[in-house]
Structures are given as C-alpha cells and as structure tokens.
C-alpha positions in Angstrom: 75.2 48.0 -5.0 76.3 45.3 -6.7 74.0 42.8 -5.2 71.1 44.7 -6.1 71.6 45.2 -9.3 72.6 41.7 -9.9 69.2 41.2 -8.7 67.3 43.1 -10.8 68.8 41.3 -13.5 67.9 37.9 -11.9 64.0 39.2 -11.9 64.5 40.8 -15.6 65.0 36.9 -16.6 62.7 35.2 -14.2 59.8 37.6 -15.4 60.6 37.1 -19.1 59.9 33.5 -18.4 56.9 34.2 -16.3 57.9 33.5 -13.1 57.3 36.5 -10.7 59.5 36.1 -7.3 58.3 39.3 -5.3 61.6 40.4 -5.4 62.4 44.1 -3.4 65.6 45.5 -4.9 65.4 48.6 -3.1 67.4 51.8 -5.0 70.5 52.8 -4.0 72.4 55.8 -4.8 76.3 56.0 -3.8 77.5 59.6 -3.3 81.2 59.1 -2.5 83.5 56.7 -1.6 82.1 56.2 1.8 78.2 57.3 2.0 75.3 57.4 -0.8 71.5 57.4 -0.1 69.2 53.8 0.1 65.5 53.9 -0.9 63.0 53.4 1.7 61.2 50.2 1.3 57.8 51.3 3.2 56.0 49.0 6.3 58.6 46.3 7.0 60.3 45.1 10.1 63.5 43.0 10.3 62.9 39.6 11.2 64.5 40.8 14.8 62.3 43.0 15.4 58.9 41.1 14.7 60.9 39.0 17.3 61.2 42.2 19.8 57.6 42.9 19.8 57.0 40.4 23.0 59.8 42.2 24.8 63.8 41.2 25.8 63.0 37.9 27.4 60.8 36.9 24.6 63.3 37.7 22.0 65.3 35.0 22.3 62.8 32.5 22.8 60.6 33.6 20.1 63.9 32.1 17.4 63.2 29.0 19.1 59.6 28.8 18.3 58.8 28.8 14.8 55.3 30.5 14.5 56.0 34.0 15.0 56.3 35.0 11.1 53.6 33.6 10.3 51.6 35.5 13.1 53.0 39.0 12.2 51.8 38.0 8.2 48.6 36.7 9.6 47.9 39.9 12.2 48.8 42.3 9.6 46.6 40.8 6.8 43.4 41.0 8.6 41.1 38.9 6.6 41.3 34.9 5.6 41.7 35.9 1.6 44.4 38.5 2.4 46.1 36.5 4.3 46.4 33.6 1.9 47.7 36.2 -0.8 50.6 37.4 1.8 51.8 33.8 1.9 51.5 33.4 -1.7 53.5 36.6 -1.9 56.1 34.8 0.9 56.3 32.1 -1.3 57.6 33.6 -4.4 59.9 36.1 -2.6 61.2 33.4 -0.7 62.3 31.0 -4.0 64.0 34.5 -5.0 65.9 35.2 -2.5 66.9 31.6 -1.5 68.1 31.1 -5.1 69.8 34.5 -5.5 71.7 34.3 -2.2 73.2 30.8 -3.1 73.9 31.5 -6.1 75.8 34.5 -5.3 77.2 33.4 -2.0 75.1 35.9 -0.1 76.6 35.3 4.0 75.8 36.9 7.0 72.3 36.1 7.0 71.2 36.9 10.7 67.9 38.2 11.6 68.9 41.7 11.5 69.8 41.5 7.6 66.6 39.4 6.3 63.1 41.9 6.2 59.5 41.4 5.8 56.6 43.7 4.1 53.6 43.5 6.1 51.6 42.3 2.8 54.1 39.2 3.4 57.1 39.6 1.0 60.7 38.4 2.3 63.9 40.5 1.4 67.0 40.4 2.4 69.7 43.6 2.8 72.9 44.1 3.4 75.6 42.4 1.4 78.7 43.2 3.0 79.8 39.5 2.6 79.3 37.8 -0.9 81.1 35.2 -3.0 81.3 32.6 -0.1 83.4 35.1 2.1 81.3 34.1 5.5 82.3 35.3 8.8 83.4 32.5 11.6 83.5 32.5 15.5 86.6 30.1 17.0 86.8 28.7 13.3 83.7 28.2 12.7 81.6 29.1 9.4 78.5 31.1 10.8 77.0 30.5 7.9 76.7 26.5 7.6 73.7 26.1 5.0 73.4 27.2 1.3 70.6 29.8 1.6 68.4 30.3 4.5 65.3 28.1 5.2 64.2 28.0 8.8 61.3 26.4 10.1 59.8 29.7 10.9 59.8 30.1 7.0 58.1 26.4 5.9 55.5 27.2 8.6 54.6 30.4 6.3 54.6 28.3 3.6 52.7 25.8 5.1 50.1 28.0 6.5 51.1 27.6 9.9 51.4 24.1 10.1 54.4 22.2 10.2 55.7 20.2 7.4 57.5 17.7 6.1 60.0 17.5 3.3 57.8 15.2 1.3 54.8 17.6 2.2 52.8 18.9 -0.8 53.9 22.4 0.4 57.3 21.8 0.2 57.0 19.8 -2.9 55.9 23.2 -4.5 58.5 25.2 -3.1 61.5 22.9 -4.3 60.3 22.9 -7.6 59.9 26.6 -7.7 63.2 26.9 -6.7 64.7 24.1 -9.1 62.7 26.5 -11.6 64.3 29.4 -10.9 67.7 28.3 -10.4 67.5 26.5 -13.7 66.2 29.8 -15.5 69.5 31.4 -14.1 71.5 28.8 -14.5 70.8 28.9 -18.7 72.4 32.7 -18.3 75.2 31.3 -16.6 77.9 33.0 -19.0 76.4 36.4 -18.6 76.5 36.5 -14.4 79.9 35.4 -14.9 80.7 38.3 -17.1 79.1 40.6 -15.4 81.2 39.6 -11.8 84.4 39.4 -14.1 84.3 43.4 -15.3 83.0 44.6 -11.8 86.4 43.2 -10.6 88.1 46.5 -11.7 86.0 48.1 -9.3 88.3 47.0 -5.9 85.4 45.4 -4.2 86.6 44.1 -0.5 85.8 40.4 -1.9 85.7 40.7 -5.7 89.4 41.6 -6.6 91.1 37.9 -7.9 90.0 35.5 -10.3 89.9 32.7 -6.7 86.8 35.4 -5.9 84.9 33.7 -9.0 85.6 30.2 -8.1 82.4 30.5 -6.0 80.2 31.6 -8.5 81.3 29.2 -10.6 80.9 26.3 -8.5 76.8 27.6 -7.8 76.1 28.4 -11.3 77.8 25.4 -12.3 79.5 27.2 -15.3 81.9 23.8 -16.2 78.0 22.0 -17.4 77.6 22.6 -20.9 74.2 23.2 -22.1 73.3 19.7 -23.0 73.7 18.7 -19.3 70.3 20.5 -17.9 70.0 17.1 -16.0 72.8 17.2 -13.4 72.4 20.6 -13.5 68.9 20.3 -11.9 70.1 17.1 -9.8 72.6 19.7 -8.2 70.4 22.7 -7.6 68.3 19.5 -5.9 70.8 18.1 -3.8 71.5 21.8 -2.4 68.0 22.1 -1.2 67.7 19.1 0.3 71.3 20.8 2.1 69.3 23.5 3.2 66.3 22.0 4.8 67.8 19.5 6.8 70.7 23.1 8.3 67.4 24.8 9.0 68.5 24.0 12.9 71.7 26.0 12.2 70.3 29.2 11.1 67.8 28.8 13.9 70.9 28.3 16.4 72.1 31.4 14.8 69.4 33.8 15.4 69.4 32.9 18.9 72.7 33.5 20.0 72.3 37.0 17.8 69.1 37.5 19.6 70.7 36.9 23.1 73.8 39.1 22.0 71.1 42.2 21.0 68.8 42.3 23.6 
C-alpha cells in the first residue's frame, strides 16, 4: 500500500507541472493484518498472459520475440488513429513507471507483475520487494537493470519498428524520463520523509535507517539544489543502464515463462 500511495503522490507532482504519465494506482483497502480488498483495474492482461494467448509452446518463445505487445495494443485498438493514441498512452505510462520503480527500488519485475490496459497503458503490481531488496538464484541478482525496458517495450514506442538508442523515438522517451525524474528529484526531501515515518510501521524491508540508503542513492538526496546538472547527467547515465540490460529482463521472462507453462 505503500507503493501506491507513494505513486499517487509521484502523479500529484508530475501533473502540477503538466506532465501526465497514465499512471494506474489501483485502490487498496487493508482489512487486517493479513487480507484487505484491491480495486479492480477493468480489461487488462499481465504481460504473461498476452504471451499465453498462442498456447504453452508459444509462451516461451513469444519473450524472445519482441512484437507481441505491440500486437495485443494494435488488435485491441481497431482503427489506425486509436491505435496511435494507445501508444501515446504506452508512452507516458511507461516514463511513469520506469522512473517510479527506479526510484523506489521497485524488484521482482517478471511478466506476471507488469499489466497492460487494452487502450495501451503499462502498470505494474505487486510490490513485495522495494528499496533494492531483489530476490537472487545461486547468487545472482534477478533483477540486473534499473527499471525495466525490453525491446518488446521500444518496439511500442517505436510503432512496431525497431529502434535504436539514437532513434528519434527513443530520443523522446529519455527525455521524458530525464523530465520526470528531475520533477521528483526537486521533492527529494519530502519522499525521503515520507519513507522515514512509514518506518514505524514494521514493513518486511523498511525497518532501519541501511533500508533508506537506497532511496537516497536514486533520489540523489546528497545534491544540493544548485547541482540540477549532475543530477540530470545521473538520471542519464541510468537510462542508458537500462537500455543496453534490456537482454536481461528479456532472459528473465523466459526462464519465468518456461517455469509457468
């Protein structure tokens, strides 16, 4: 719950500068120690399960090829104009959700926790595992890439054709994302403060001051306000990170696919 309502903050600040990121944070009502009740967020599928609509053998191989987003947007949309204002909407939820999950160390991202509207917004759910507090196989970090950006995502964004990191597409999407993150990054103090008081709460991973180091180190909160610069060259660098792990998360998917089917 804490996640969520983080992220309405996040959109509160991102709209009062005019940036709209299609965000989704679903309601959720807890009822006891153990249960509560979660809005519904109506006609989505989990990225696994647009996967699942070939069948078991295609499953798999559909993580591998990196069009099948793109077609569920583009079946569902039904007309050329709708379809271009589902991958506008992919867009804009996408620069949320890249930049909130980074920021907040958002792990586990398989292709059971990251959903999609069929009028093409992105959202992600379940936030079991925040603050950097990733889950590993044999010692090794599942999660290996700030926040996810497969190359079933930049096809969306480039209309289904591939692109390139200096592509015009990509270009735009960076920037958005430099944008955002730099909106948050000026309320730096307050995300700190509210992590800070929620960690009375006995949260699995929010109980030490160590649980903030990592939401310090995204947010950058050493930077004083004068240093907007390196702030943005940071953000920068951590994009570029993500683009060139998209073959991780990919790798990822797979093996979860294979595991699920």
């Amino acid at each position: 719950m804490l996640v969520l309502q983080v992220l309405e903050v996040m959109d509160s600040i991102w709209k009062r500068n005019q940036l709209d990121c299609c965000l989704s944070p679903y309601p959720v009502l807890p009822m006891g120690t153990k249960y509560g009740m979660i809005g519904v967020v109506p006609n989505c599928s989990t990225i696994f399960e647009i996967q699942s609509e070939g069948g078991k053998v295609g499953t798999a191989v559909k993580s591998l090829e990196t069009t099948f987003i793109n077609r569920y947007i583009k079946n569902h949309a039904g007309s050329t104009k709708k379809y271009m204002e589902c991958v506008d909407r992919f867009l804009m939820s996408c620069v949320g959700y890249s930049v909130a999950t980074f920021i907040m160390g958002i792990m586990d991202r398989h292709n059971d926790n990251i959903m999609m509207t069929h009028d093409g917004k992105l959202f992600h759910i379940d936030f079991g595992h925040i603050l950097g507090h990733g889950k590993t196989k044999l010692g090794i970090k599942r999660d290996r890439v700030p926040f996810v950006l497969t190359e079933h995502f930049l096809c969306v964004i480039g209309q289904g054709r591939p692109v390139s990191k200096d592509s015009h597409e990509v270009t735009k999407f960076k920037k958005l994302c430099c944008d955002a993150y730099m909106m948050l990054w000026e309320e730096r103090d307050l995300f700190l403060s509210l992590f800070t008081v929620m960690q009375s709460m006995e949260l699995p991973e929010l109980t030490t001051e160590a649980d903030l180091d990592h939401l310090k180190s995204t947010l950058r909160v050493a930077f004083h306000s004068g240093m907007t610069a390196e702030a943005k060259n940071f953000f920068s660098e951590v994009f570029d990170e993500a683009f060139n792990g998209s073959w991780a998360t990919k790798t990822n998917w797979f093996f979860h696919a294979v595991k699920h089917i």
